[in-house]
C-alpha positions in Angstrom: 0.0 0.0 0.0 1.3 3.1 -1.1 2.2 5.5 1.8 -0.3 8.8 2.3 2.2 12.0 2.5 1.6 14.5 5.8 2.8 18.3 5.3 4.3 19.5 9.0 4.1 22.8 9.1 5.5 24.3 12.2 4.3 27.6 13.5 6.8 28.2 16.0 7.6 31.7 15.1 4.2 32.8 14.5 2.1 30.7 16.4 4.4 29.6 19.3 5.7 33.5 19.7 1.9 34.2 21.3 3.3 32.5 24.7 3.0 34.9 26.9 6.4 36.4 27.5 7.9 35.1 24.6 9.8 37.7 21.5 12.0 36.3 19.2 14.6 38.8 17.9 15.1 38.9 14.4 18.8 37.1 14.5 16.8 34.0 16.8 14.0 34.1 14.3 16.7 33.4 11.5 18.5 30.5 13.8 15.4 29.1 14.0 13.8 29.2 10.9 17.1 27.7 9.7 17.0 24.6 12.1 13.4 24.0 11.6 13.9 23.7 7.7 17.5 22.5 7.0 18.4 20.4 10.5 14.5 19.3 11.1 13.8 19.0 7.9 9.9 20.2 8.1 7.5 20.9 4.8 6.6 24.3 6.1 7.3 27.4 8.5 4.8 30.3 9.5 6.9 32.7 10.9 5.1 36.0 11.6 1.7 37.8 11.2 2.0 40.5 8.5 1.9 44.3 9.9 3.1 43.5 13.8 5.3 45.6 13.8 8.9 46.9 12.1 11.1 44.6 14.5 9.0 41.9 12.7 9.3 43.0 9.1 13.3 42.5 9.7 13.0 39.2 10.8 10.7 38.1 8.2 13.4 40.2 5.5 16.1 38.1 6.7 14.4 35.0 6.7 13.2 35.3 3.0 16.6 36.1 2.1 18.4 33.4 3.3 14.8 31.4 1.9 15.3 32.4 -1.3 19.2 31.5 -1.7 18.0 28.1 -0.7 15.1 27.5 -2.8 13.4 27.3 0.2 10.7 30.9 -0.4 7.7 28.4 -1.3 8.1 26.7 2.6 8.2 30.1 4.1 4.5 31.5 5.4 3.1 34.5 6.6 -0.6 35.2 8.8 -2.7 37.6 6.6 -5.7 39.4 7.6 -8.7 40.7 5.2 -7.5 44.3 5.5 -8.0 45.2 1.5 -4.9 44.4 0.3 -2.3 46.1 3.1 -1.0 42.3 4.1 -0.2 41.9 0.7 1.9 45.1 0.1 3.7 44.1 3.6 4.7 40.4 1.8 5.5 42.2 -1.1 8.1 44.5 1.1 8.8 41.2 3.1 10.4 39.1 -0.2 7.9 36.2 1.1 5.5 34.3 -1.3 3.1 32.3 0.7 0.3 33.9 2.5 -2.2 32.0 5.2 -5.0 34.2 5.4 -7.5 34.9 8.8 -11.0 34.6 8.1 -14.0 33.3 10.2 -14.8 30.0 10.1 -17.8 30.4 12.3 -21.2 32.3 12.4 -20.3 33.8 15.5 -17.2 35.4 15.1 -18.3 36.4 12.0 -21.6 38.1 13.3 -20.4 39.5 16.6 -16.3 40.6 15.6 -16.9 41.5 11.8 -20.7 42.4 12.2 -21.5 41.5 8.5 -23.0 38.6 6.5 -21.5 36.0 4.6 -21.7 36.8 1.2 -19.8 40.6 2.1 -17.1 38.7 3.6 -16.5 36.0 0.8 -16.4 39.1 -1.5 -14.1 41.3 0.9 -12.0 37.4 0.7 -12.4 37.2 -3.1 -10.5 40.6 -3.8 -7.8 39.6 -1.7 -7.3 36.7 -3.6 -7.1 38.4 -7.1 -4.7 40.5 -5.8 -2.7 38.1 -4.2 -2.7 36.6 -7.9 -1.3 40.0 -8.9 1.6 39.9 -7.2 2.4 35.9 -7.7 1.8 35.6 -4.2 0.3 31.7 -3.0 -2.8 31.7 -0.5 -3.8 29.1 2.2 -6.9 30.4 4.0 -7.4 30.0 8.1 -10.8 29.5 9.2 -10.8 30.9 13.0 -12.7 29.1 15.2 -14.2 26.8 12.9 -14.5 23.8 15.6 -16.9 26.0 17.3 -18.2 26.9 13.9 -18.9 23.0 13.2 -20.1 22.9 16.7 -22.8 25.7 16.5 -23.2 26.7 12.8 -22.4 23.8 10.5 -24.2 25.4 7.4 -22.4 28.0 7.7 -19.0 26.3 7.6 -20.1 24.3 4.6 -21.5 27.4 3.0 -18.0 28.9 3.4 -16.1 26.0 1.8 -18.1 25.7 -1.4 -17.2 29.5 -1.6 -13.6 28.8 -0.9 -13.3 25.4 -3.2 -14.1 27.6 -6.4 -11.1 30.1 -5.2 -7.4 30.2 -6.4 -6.7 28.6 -2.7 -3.8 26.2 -2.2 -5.1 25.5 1.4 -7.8 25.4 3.7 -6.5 25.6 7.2 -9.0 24.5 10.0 -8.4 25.5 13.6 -9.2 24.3 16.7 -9.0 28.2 18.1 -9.5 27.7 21.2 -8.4 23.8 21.6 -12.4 22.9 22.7 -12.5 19.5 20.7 -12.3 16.3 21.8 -10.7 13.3 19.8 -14.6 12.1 18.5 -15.9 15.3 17.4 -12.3 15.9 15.4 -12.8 12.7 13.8 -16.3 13.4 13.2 -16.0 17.2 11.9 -12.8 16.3 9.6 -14.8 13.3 8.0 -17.4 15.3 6.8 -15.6 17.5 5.3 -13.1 15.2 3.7 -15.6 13.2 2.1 -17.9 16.2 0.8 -14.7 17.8 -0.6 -12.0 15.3 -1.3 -9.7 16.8 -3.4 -9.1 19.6 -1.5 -6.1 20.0 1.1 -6.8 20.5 4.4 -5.0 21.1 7.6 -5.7 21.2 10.6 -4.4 23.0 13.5 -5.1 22.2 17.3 -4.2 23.5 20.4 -4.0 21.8 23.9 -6.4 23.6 26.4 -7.8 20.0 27.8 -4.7 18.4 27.0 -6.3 16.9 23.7 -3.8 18.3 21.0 -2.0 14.8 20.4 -5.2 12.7 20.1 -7.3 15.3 18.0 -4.0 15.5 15.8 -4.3 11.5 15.4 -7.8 11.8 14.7 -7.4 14.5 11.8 -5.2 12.3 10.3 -7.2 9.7 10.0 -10.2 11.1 9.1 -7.8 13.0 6.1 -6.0 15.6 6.8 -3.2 16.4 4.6 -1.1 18.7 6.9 -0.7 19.6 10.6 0.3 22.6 12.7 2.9 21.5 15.5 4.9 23.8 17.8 8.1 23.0 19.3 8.2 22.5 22.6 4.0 22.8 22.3 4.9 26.8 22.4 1.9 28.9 22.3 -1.3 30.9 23.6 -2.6 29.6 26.9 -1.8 26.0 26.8 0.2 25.9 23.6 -0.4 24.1 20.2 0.3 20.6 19.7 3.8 19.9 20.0 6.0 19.2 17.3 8.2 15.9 19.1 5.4 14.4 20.5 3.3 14.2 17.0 6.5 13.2 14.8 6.9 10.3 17.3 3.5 9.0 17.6 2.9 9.3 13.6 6.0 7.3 13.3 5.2 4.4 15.6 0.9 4.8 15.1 0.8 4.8 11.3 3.7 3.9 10.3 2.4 1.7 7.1 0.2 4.5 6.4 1.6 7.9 6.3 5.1 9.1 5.2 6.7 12.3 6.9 10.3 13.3 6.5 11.2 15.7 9.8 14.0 13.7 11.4 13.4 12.5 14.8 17.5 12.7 16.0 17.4 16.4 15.9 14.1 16.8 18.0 15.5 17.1 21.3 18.5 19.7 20.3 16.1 21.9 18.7 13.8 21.8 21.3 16.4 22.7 24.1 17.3 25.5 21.8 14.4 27.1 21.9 13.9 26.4 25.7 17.5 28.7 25.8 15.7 31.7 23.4 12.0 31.8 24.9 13.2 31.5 28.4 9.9 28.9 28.6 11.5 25.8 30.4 10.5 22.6 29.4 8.7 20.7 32.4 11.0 17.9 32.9 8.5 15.2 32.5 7.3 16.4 29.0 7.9 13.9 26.8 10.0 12.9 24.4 11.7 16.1 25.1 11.8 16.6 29.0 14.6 15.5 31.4 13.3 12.6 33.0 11.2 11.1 30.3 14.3 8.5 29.8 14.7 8.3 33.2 14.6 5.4 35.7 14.1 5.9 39.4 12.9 3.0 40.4 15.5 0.4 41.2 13.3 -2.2 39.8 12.8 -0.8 36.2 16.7 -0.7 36.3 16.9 -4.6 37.2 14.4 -5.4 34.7 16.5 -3.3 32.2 19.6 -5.8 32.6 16.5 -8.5 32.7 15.8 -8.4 28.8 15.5 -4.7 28.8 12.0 -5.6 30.2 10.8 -1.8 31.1 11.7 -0.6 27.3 9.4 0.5 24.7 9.5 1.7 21.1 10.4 5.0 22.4 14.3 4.7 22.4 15.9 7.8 23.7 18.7 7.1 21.1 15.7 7.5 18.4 16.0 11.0 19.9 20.0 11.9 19.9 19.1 11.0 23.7 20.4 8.5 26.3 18.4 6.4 29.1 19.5 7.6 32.4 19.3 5.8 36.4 18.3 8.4 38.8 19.9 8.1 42.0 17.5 8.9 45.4 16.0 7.1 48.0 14.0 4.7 45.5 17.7 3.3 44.0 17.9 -0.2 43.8 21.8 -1.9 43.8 20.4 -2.1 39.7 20.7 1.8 39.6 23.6 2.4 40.7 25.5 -0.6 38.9 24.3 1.2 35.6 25.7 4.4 36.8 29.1 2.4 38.2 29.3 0.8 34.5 29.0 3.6 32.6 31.8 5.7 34.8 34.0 2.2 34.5 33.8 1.7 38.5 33.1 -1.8 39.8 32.2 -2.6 43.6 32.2 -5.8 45.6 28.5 -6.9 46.7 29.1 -6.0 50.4 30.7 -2.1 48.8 27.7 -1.8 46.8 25.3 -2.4 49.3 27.2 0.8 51.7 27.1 2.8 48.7 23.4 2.1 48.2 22.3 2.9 51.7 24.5 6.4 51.6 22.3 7.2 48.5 19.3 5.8 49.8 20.0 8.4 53.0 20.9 11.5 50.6 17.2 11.0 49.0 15.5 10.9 51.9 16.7 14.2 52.7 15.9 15.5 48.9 19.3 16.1 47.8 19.7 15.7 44.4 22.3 12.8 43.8 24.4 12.5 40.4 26.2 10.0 38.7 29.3 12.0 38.9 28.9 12.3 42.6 29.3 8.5 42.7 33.1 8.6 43.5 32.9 11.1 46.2 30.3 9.2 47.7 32.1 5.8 47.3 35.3 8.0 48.7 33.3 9.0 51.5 31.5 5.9 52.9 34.5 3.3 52.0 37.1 5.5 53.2 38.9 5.1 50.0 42.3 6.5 49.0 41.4 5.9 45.1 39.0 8.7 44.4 41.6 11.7 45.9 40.9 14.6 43.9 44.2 16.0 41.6 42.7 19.1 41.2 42.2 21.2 44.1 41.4 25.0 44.3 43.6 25.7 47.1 42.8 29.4 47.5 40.5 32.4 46.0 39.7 36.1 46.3 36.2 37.3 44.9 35.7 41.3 44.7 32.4 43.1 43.5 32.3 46.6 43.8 30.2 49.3 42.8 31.7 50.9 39.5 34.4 48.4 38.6 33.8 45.0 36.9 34.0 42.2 39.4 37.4 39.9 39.6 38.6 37.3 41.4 42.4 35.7 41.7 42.3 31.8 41.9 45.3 29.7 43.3 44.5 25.8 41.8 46.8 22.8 42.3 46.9 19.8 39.6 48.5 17.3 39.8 50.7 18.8 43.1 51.6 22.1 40.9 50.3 25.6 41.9 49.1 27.7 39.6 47.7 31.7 40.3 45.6 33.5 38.0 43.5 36.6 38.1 41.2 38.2 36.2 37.6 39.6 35.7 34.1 39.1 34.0 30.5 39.7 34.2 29.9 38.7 37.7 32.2 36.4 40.0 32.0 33.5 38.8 32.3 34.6 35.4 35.3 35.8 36.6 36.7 32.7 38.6 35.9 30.8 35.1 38.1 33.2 33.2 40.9 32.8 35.3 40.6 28.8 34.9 40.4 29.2 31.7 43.7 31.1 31.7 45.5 28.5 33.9 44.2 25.2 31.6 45.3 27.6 28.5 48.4 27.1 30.0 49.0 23.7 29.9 47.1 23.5 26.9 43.8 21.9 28.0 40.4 22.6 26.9 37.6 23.3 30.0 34.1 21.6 29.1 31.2 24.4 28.1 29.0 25.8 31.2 25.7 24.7 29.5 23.2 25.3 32.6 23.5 26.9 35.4 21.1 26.7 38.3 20.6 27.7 42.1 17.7 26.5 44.6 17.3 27.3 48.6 15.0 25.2 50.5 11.9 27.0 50.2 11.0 29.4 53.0 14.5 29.4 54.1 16.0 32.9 55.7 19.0 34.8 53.8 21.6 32.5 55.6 20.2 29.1 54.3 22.5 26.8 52.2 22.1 26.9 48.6 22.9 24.5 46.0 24.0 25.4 43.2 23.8 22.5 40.0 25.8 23.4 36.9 25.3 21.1 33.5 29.1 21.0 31.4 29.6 19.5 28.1 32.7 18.3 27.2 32.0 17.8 23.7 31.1 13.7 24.0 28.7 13.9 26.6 26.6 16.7 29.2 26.9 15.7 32.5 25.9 17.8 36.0 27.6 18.5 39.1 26.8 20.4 42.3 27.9 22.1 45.6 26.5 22.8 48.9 27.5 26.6 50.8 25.7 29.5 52.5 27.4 31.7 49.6 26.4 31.0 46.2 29.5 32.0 44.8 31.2 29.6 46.5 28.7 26.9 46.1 29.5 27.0 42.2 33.1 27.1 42.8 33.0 23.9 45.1 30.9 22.1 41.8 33.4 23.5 39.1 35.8 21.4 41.1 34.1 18.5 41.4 34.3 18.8 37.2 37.8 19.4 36.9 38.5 16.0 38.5 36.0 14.7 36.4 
């Protein structure tokens, strides 16, 4: 059977920017724009709504440029409005080719925000169109709102599409506005229309306010829809659209012998953390495909199991994802857990050993400190008294200065391998400035330092100003990310004391 093609179109930058708090600059709207066609490899961007404003119109610029020297202008969309032509001459400025026009896809929105009958807006539609045609500009048509329109005004809907079928449209966009459907009804509503007009193209476009996106996105599919509109990260007003990893992965293990899409699953999760580190949005760590944990076992059994026949695995591999499965350590650790950690750091312990080493971690979690596989030999250090795991790198001394007017610095004394070496310089803040002086000293004897990836501090909640503070920094090293942490009063500090631990690492 031959395999039924799905356009992705991801909406990102026009769409996803409705977050709340979210602005792409124009040079992150580019990066983006770039990953999501040439690394992701998706059918279709919509990167802006026409007229925002002229911070907008440069990103767009730039994107069409670079779209154009590619041969990419055709995969390159922009939200239109009924405005009498403006949103064309906009596009036209813009370089872009592709236009997704707003009009109202139900009787209410139509009657109650526009305030005029159908026929005035299919012929306010129509002129658009021709001119569009004018300036060899394509057209996709949005219908807002239309699941409430097939909810409470049906006729009207259908009305709208034998208007539109007759129309130069490449498109018919149909929206779940404001994410109201459940999976039935999208089935239902997308069946209808698919069988009354099936050689039209129609996407749809859902958003997540019940937490539906995923399955009303299934459903459109297989009532016969032949594109989508995904998010990355599920970026978007309110609750967000349907999210982009989630979909790709579902299509490819739900249908795979029916429907053929070509974004490429490895990339998912380094696009998606990219645009966690531009939107400032965090991704909640047990989102899946994408989140922390999702490839995470805590519980010792799951690990057991795992050397058992891998019997806690499913289709969703992490290495589908350019991921790895991980073993938390915490109070729910089995031996199981921490043998995987011990193998993958090349450490092997005697049953009785193992058995200390578990009850130390097993202790740690119970008081909800976070436990890491690089803080296995300290640990093993600690509670077996071990000369094997003394640390060769040691920052013997340091002096941090921050003062009003001049940029902070700090001097840093450091011994490896039993050889003192001083440095001093300055930075951005104090640790910025400890960094730069390490840097200076492993410049020295020609070493590389791993990249500071994440950075991040917690007190125990409702603690006063003197509380500890731990601070957990994420390093890549250019094969692997890996995290380490330290415990002080002074948060400073507490990142110094967890940069060490990663020079010995």
């Amino acid at each position: 059977m031959q395999k039924r093609k799905i356009e992705i179109m991801d909406t990102t930058l026009r769409d996803g920017e409705q977050t709340s708090g979210v602005s792409f600059p124009s040079v992150e709207k580019l990066t983006i724009a770039k990953l999501l066609l040439d690394e992701l490899n998706v059918d279709r961007i919509e990167v802006a709504s026409a007229r925002v404003s002229e911070g907008e119109f440069q990103g767009v610029k730039a994107i069409t440029d670079w779209a154009s020297s590619k041969g990419y202008i055709n995969r390159v969309e922009i939200l239109t409005f009924v405005d009498g032509g403006r949103s064309i001459d906009w596009m036209n400025k813009a370089g872009a080719k592709v236009q997704n026009l707003l009009t109202k896809g139900s009787l209410n929105h139509l009657t109650h925000q526009l305030k005029k009958t159908p026929e005035q807006h299919f012929s306010e539609i129509k002129e658009v169109l021709e001119l569009a045609q004018k300036s060899g500009i394509s057209t996709n048509v949005y219908l807002e709102d239309w699941s409430n329109g097939m909810r409470n005004s049906p006729e009207y809907v259908f009305q709208f599409l034998d208007f539109l079928t007759t129309q130069p449209v490449d498109r018919i966009l149909l929206p779940d506005t404001l994410g109201v459907l459940t999976h039935t009804e999208t089935f239902e509503y997308f069946s209808k229309i698919v069988e009354k007009y099936p050689d039209a193209h129609f996407d749809f476009h859902a958003h997540n306010d019940y937490d539906l996106s995923v399955a009303n996105v299934m459903e459109s599919i297989k009532a016969g829809a032949k594109g989508i509109h995904l998010t990355v990260n599920g970026m978007g007003e309110r609750a967000g659209n349907a999210p982009l990893a989630s979909v790709i992965a579902v299509i490819n293990d739900f249908f795979t012998n029916e429907i053929e899409i070509q974004v490429k699953e490895t990339s998912l999760y380094s696009v998606s953390k990219l645009i966690e580190t531009f939107s400032g949005v965090r991704i909640p760590s047990n989102k899946p495909i994408v989140g922390d944990n999702v490839f995470t076992q805590t519980a010792g059994i799951h690990a057991d199991g795992d050397n058992k026949n891998n019997l806690y695995f499913n289709d969703l591999m992490p290495e589908r994802f350019g991921r790895k499965r991980k073993y938390a350590l915490g109070k729910t650790s089995g031996k199981a857990n921490i043998e995987k950690n011990l193998q993958e750091l090349g450490l092997t312990l005697n049953n009785d050993d193992l058995l200390k080493v578990t009850q130390r971690i097993i202790e740690l979690g119970d008081k909800k400190e976070l436990v890491t596989k690089e803080d296995l030999p300290y640990i093993i250090s600690d509670v077996l008294d071990s000369s094997s795991y003394q640390e060769k790198v040691v920052i013997e001394s340091y002096v941090l200065t921050h003062a009003k007017g001049l940029k902070p610095s700090t001097t840093v004394a450091i011994r490896i391998d039993d050889e003192l070496y001083e440095e001093h310089s300055q930075g951005d803040g104090q640790f910025d400035a400890f960094m730069n002086s390490l840097t200076k000293v492993y410049k020295a004897k020609k070493m590389d330092l791993p990249k500071l990836v994440d950075y991040a501090v917690r007190i125990p909640p409702g603690s006063a100003s003197d509380a500890l503070c731990e601070t957990i920094i994420t390093w890549d090293n250019g094969h692997k990310r890996f995290i380490t942490r330290g415990l002080d009063s002074d948060q400073t500090v507490s990142a110094i004391k967890a940069t060490q631990k990663m020079l010995n690492i």
